[in-house]
N, CA, C and O atoms as a DFTB+ gen file, in Angstrom:
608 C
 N C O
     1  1       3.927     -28.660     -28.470
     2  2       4.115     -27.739     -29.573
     3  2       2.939     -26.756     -29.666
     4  3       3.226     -25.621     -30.047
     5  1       1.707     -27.015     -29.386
     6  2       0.446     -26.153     -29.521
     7  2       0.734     -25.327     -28.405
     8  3       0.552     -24.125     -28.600
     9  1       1.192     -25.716     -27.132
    10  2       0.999     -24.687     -26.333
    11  2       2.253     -23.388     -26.748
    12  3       1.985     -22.187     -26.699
    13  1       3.758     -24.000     -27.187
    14  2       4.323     -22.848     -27.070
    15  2       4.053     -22.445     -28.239
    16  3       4.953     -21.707     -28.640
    17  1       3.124     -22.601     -29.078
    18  2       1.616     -21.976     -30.254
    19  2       0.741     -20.483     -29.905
    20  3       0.443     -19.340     -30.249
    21  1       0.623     -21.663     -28.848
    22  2      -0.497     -20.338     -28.312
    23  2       0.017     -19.395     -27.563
    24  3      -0.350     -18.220     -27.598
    25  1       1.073     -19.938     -26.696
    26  2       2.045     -18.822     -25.597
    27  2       2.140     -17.622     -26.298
    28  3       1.754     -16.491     -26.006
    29  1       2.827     -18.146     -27.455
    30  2       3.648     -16.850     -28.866
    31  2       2.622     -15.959     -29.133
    32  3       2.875     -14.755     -29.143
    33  1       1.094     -16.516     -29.431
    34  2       0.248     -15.938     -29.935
    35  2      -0.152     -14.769     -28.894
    36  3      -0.200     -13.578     -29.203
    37  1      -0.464     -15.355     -27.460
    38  2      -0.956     -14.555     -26.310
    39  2       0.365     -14.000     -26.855
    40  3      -0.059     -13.287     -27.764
    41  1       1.483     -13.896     -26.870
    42  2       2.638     -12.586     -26.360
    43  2       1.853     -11.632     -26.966
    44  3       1.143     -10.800     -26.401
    45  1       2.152     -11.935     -29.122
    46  2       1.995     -10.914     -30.057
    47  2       0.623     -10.321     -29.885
    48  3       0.480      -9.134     -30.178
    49  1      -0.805     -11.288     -29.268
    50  2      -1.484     -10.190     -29.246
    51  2      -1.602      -9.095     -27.982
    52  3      -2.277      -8.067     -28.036
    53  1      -0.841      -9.509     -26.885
    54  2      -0.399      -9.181     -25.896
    55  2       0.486      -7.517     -26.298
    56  3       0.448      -6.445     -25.693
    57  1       1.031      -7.817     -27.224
    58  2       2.007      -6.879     -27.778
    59  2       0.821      -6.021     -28.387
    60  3       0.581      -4.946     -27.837
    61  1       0.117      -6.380     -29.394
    62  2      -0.960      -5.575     -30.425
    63  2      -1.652      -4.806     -28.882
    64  3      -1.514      -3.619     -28.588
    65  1      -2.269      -5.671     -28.199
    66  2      -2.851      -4.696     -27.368
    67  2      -2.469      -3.594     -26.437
    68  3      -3.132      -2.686     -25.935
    69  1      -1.173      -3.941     -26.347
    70  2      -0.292      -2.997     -25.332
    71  2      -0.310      -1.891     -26.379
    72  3      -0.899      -0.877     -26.006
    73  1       0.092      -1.868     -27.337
    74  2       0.408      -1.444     -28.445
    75  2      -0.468       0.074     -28.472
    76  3      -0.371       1.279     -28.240
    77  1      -1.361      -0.979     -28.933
    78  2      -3.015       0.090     -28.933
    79  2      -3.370       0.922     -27.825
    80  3      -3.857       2.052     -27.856
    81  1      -3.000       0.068     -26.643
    82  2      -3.422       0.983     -25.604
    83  2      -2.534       2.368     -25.077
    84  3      -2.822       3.410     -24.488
    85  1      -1.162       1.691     -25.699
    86  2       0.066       2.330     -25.879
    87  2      -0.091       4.018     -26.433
    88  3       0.249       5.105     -25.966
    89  1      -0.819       3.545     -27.722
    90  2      -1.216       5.127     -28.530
    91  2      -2.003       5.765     -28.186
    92  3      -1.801       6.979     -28.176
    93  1      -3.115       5.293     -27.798
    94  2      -4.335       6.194     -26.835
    95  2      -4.274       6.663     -25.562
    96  3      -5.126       7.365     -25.018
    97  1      -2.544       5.991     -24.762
    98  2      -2.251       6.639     -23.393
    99  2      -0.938       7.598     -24.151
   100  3      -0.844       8.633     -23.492
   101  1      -0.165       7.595     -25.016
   102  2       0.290       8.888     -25.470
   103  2      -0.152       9.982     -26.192
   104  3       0.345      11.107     -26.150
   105  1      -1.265       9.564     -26.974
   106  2      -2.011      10.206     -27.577
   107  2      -2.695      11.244     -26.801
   108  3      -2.510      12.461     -26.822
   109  1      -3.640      10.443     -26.011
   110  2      -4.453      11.575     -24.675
   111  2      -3.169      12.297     -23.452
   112  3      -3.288      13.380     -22.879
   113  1      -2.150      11.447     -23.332
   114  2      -0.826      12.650     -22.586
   115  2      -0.697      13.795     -23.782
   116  3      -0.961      14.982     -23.595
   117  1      -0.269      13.265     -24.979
   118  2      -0.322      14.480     -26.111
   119  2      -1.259      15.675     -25.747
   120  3      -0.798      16.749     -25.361
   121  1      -2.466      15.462     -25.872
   122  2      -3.601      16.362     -26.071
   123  2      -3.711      16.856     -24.292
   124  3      -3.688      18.042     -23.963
   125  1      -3.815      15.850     -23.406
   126  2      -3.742      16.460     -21.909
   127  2      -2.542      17.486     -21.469
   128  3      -2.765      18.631     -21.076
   129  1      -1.177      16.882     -21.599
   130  2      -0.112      18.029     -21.875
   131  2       0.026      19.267     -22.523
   132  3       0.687      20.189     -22.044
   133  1      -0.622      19.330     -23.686
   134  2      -1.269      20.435     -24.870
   135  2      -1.653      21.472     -23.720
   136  3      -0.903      22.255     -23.138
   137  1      -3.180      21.245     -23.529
   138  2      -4.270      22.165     -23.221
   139  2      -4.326      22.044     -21.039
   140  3      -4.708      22.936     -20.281
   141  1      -3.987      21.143     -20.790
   142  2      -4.183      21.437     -19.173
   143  2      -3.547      22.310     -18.991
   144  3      -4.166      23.339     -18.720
   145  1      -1.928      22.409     -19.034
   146  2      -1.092      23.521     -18.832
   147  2      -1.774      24.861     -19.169
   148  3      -1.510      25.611     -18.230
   149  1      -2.677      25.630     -20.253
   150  2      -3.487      26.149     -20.148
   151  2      -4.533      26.684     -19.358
   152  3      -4.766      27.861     -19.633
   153  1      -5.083      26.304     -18.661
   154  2      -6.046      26.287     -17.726
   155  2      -5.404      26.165     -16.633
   156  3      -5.772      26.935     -15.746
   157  1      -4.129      25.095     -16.255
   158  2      -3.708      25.191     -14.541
   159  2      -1.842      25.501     -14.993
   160  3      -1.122      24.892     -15.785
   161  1      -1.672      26.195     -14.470
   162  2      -0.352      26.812     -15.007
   163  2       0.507      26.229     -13.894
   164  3       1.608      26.694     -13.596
   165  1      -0.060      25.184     -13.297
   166  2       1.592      24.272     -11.588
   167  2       1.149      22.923     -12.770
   168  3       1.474      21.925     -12.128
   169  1       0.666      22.495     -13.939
   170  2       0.457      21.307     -14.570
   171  2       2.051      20.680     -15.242
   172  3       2.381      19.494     -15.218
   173  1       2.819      21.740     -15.775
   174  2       3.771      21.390     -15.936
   175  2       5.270      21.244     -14.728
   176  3       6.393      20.765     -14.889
   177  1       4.842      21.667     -13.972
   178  2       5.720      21.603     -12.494
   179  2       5.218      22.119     -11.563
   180  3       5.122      23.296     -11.217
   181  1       4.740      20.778     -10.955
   182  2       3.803      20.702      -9.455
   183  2       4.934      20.596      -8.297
   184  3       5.147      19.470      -7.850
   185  1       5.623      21.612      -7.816
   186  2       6.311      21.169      -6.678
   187  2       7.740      19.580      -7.257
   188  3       8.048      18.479      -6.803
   189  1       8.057      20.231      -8.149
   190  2       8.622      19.011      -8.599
   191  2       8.063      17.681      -9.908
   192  3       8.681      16.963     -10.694
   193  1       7.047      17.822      -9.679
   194  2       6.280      16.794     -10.252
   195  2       5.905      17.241     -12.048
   196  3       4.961      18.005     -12.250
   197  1       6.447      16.878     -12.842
   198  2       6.268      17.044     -13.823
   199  2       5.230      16.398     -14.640
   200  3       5.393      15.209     -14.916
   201  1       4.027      17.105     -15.130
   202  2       2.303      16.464     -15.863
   203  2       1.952      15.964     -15.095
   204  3       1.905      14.803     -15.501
   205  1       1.455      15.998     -13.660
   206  2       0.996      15.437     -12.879
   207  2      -0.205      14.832     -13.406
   208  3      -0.188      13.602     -13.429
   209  1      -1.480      15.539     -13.931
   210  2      -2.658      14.978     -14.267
   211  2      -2.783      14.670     -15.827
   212  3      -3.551      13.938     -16.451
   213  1      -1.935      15.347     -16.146
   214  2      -1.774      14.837     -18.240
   215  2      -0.973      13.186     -17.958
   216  3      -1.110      12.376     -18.874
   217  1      -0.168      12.742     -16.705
   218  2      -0.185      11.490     -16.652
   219  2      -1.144      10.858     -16.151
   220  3      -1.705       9.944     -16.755
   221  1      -1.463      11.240     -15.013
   222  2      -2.930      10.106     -14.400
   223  2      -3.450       9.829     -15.382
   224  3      -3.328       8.737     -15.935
   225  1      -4.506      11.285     -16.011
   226  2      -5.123      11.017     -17.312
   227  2      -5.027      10.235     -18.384
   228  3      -5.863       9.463     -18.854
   229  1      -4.229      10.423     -18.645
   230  2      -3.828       9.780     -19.762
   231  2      -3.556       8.160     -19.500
   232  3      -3.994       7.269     -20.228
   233  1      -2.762       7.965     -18.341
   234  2      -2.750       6.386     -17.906
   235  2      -3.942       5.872     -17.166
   236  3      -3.697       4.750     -16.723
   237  1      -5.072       6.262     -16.890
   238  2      -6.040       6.223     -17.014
   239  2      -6.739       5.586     -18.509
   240  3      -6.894       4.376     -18.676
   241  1      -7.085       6.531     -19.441
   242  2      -7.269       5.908     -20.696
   243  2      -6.652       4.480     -21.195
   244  3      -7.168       3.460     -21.651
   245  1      -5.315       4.871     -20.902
   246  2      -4.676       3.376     -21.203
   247  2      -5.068       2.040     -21.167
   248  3      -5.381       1.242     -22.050
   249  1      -4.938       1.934     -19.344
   250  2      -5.672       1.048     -18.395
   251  2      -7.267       0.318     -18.883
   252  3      -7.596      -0.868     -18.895
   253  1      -8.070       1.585     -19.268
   254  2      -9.243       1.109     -19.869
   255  2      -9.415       0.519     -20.816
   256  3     -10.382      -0.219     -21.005
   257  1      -8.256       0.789     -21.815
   258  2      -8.380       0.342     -23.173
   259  2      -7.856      -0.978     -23.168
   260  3      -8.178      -1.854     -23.971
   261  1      -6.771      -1.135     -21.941
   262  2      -6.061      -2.603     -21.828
   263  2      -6.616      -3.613     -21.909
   264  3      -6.559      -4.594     -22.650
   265  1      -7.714      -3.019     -20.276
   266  2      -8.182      -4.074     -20.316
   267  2      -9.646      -4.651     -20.960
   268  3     -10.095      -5.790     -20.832
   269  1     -10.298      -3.419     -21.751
   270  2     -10.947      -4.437     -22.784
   271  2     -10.371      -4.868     -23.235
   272  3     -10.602      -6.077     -23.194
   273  1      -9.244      -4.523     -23.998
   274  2      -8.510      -5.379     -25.010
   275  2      -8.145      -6.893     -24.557
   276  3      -8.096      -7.955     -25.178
   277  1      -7.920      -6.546     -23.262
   278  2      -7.140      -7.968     -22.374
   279  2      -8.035      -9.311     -22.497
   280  3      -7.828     -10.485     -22.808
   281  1      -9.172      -8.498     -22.079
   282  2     -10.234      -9.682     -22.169
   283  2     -10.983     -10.254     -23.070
   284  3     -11.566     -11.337     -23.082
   285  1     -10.865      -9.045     -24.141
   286  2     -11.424      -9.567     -25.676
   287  2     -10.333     -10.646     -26.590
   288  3     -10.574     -11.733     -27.114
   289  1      -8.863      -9.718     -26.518
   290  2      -8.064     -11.243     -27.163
   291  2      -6.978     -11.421     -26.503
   292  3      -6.082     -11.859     -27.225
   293  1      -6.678     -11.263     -25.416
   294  2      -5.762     -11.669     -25.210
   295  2      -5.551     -12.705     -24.339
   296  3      -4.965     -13.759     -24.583
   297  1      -6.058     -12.354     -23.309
   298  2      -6.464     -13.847     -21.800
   299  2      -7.800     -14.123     -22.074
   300  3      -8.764     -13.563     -22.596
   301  1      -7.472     -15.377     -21.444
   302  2      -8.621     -16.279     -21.429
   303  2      -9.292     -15.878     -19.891
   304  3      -8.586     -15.621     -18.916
   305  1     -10.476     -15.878     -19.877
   306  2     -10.785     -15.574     -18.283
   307  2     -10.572     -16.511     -17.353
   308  3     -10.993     -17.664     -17.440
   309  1      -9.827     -16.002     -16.307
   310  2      -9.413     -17.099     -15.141
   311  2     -10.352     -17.347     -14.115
   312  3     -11.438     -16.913     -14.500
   313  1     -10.463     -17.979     -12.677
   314  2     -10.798     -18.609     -11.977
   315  2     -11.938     -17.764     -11.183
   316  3     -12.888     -18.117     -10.484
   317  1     -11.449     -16.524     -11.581
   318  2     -12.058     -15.795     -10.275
   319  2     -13.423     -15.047     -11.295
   320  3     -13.456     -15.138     -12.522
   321  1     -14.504     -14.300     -10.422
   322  2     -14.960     -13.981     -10.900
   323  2     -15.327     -12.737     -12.003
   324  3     -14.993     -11.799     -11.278
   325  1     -15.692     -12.223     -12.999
   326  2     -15.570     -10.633     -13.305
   327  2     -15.386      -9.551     -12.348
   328  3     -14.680      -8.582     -12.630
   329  1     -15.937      -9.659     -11.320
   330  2     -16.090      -8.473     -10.502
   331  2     -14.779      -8.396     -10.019
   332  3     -14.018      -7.429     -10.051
   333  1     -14.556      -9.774      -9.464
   334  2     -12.624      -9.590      -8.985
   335  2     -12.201      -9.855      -9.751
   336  3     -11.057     -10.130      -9.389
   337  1     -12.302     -10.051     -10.993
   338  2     -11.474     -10.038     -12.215
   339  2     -11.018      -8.417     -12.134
   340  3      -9.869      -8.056     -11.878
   341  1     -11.771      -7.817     -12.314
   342  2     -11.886      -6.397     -12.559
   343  2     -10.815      -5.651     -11.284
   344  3      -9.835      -4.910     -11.350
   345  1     -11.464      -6.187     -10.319
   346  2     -10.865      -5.621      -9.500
   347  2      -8.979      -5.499      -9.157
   348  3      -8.282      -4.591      -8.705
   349  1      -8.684      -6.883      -9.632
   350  2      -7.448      -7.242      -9.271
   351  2      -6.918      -6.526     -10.674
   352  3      -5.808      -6.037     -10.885
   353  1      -7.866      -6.603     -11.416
   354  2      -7.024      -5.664     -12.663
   355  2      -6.368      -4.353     -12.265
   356  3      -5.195      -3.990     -12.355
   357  1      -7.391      -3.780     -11.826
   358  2      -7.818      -2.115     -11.085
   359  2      -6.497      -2.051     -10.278
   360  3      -5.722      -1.120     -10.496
   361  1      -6.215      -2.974      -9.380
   362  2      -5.386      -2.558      -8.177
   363  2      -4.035      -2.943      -8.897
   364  3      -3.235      -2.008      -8.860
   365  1      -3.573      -4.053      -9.534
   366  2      -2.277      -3.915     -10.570
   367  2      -1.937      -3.170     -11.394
   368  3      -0.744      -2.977     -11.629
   369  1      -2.802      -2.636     -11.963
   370  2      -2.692      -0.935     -12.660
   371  2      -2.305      -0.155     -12.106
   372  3      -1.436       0.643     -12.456
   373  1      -3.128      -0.240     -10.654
   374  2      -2.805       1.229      -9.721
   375  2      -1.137       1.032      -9.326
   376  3      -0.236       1.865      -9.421
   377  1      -1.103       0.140      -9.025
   378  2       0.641       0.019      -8.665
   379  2       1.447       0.070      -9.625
   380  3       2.621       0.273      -9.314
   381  1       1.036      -0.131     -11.454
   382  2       1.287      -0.394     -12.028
   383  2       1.504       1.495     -12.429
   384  3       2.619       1.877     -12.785
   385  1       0.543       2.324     -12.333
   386  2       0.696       3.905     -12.897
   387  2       1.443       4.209     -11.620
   388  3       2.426       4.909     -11.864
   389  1       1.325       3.956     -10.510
   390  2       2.821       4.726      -9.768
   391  2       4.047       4.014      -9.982
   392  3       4.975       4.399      -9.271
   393  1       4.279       3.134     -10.726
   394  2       5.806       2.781     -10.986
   395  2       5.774       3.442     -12.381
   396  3       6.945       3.758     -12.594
   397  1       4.816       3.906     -13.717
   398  2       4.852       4.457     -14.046
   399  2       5.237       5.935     -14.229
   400  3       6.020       6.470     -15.014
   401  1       4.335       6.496     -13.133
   402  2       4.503       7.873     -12.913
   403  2       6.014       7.837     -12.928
   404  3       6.680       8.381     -13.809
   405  1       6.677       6.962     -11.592
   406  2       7.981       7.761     -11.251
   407  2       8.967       7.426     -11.957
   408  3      10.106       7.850     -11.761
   409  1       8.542       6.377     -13.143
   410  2       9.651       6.193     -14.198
   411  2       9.280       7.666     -15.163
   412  3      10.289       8.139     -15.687
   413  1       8.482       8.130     -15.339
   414  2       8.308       9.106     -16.125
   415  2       9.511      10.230     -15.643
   416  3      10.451      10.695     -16.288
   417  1       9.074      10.463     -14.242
   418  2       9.944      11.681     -12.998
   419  2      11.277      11.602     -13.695
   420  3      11.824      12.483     -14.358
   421  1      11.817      10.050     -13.348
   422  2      13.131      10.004     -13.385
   423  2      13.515      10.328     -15.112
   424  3      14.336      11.203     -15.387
   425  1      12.778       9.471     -16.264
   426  2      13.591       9.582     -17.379
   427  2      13.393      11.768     -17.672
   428  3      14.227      12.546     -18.136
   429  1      12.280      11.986     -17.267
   430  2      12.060      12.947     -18.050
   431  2      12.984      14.391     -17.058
   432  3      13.254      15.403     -17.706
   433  1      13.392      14.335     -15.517
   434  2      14.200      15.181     -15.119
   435  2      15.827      14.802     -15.575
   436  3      16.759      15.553     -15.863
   437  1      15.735      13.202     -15.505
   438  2      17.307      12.991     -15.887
   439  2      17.770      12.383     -16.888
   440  3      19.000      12.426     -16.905
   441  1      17.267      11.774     -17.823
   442  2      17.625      11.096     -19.002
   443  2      17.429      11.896     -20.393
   444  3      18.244      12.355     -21.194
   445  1      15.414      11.867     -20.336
   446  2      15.204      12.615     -21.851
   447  2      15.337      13.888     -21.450
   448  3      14.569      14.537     -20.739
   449  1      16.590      14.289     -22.058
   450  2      16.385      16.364     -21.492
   451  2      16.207      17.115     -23.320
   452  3      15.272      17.902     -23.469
   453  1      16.744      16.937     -24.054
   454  2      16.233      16.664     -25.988
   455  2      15.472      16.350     -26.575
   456  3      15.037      15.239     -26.275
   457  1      14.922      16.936     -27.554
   458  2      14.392      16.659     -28.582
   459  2      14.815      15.016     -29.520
   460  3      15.834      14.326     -29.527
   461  1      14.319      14.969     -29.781
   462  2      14.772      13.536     -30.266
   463  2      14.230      13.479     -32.130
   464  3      13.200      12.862     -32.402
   465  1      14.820      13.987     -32.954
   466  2      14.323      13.963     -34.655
   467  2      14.253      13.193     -35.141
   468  3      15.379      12.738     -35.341
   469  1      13.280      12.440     -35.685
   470  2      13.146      11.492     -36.349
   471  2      12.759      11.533     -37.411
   472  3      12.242      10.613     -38.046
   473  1      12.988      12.765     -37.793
   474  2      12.610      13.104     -39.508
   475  2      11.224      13.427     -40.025
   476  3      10.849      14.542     -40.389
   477  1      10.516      12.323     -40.013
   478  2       8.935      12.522     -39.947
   479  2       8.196      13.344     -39.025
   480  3       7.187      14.044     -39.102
   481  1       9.260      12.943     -37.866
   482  2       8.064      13.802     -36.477
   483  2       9.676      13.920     -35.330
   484  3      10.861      13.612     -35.457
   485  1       8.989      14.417     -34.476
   486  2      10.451      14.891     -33.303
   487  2       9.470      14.749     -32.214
   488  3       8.335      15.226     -32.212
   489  1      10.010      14.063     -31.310
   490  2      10.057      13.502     -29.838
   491  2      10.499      14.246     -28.974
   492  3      11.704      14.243     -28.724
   493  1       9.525      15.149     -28.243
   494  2       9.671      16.034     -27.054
   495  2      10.132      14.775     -25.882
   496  3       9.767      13.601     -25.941
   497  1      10.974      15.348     -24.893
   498  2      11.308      14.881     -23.522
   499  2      10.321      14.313     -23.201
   500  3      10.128      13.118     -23.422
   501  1       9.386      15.212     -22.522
   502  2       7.619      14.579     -22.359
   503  2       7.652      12.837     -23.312
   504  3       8.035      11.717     -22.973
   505  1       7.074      13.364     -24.516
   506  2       6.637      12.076     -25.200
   507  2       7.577      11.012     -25.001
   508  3       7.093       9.898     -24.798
   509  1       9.245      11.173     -25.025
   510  2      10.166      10.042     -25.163
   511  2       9.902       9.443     -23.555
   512  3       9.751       8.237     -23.356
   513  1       9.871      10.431     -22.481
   514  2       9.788       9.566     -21.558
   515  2       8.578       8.826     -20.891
   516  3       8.649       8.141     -19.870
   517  1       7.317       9.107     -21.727
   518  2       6.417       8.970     -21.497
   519  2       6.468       7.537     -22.486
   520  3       5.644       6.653     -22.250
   521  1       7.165       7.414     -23.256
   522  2       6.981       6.073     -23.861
   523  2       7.828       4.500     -23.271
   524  3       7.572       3.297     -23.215
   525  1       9.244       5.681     -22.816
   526  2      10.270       4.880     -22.056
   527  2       9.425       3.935     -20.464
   528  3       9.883       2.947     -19.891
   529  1       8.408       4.529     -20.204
   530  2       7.866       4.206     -18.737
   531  2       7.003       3.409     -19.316
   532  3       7.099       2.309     -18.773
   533  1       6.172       3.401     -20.180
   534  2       5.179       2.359     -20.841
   535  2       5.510       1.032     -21.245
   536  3       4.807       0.031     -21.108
   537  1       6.983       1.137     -21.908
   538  2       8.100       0.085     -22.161
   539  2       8.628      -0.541     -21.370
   540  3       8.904      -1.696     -21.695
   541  1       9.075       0.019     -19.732
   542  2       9.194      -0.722     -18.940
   543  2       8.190      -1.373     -17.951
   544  3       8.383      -2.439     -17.366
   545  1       7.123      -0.606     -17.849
   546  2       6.241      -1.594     -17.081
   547  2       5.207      -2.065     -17.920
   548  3       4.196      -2.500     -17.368
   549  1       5.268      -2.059     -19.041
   550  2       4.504      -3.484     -19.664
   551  2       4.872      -4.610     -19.669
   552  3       4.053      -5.490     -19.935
   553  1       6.480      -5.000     -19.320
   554  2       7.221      -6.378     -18.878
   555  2       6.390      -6.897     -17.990
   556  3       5.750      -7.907     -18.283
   557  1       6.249      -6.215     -16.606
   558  2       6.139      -5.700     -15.564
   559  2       4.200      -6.731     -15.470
   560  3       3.725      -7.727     -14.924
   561  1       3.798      -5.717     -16.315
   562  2       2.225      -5.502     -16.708
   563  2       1.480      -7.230     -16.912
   564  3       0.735      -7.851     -16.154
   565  1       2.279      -7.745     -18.747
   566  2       2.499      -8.669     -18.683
   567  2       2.731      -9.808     -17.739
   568  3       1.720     -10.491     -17.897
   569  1       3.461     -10.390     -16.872
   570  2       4.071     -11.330     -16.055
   571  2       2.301     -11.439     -14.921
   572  3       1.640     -12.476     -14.858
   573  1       2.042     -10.558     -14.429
   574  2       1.425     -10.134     -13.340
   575  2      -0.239     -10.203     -13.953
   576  3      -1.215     -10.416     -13.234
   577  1      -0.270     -10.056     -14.897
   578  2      -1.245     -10.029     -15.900
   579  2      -2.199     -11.762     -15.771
   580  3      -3.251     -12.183     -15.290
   581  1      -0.989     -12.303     -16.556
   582  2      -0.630     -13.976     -16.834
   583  2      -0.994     -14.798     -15.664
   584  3      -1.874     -15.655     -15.750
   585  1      -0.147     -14.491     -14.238
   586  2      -0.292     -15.262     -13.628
   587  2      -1.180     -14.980     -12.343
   588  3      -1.682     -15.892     -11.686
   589  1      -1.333     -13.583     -12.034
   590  2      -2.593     -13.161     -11.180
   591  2      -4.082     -13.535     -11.303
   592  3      -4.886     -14.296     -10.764
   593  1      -4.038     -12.533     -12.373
   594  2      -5.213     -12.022     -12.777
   595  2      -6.066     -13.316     -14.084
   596  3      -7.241     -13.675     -14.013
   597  1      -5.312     -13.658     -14.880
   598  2      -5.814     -14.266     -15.709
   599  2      -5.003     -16.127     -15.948
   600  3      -4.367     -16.813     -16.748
   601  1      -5.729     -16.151     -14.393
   602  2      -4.747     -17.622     -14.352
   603  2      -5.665     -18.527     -14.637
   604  3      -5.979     -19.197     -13.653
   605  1      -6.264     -18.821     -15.708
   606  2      -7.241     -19.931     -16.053
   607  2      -6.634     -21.350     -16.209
   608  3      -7.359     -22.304     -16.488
């Protein structure tokens, strides 16, 4: 009973931290999408590629924020050491922002093509699919998280 206690607990703060890191990687796409397009005018369509660096960027920030968060409450530190702690973090991210990126490609050329109103605030294409890709590979994020990286 304590463990599926604590399981629940790792999810929800699992969730709080995704969460958090969630707003500070749409938040900084917000503000990177804003003003790069400004300054590099192929930012909004690179040969196809839609926010090329308002995503890195921004999933960048994310990543950082994760994984303090990860290690402050959410996992317990596993077997290996910080340095390859870190590391194996680093390289599941990285695979982790190109399944990102190209979930972004796909929702935002073929799914979110609208505005989306929500009364309070309205959801550009950009933002909806930029949230839709965060939603699916935090499943993703999670699982790989648990049993890689933080297998204590």
């Amino acid at each position: 009973m304590r463990e599926i206690i604590l399981r629940q607990k790792q999810i929800l703060f699992f969730i709080v931290a995704g969460g958090l890191s969630a707003i500070i990687e749409i938040g900084s796409f917000k503000a990177f999408s804003t003003y790069l397009p400004q300054f590099l005018s192929n930012e909004t369509n690179f040969h196809g590629i839609h926010y090329p660096l308002s995503n890195i960027f921004s999933t960048s920030c994310g990543i950082i924020t994760n994984y303090f968060l990860s290690i402050w409450f959410v996992f317990e530190r596993g077997k290996h050491s910080k340095r390859k702690e870190f590391a194996y973090f680093m390289v599941v991210s990285f695979i982790s922002t190109i399944l990102s990126l190209s979930f972004f490609q796909i929702f935002y050329s073929f799914i979110f093509k609208d505005n989306i109103n929500l009364i309070f605030y309205t959801l550009s294409p950009e933002i909806t699919s930029k949230i839709a890709a965060i939603l699916l590979v935090s499943i993703l994020n999670y699982s790989i998280k648990k049993k890689v990286i933080f297998n204590g």
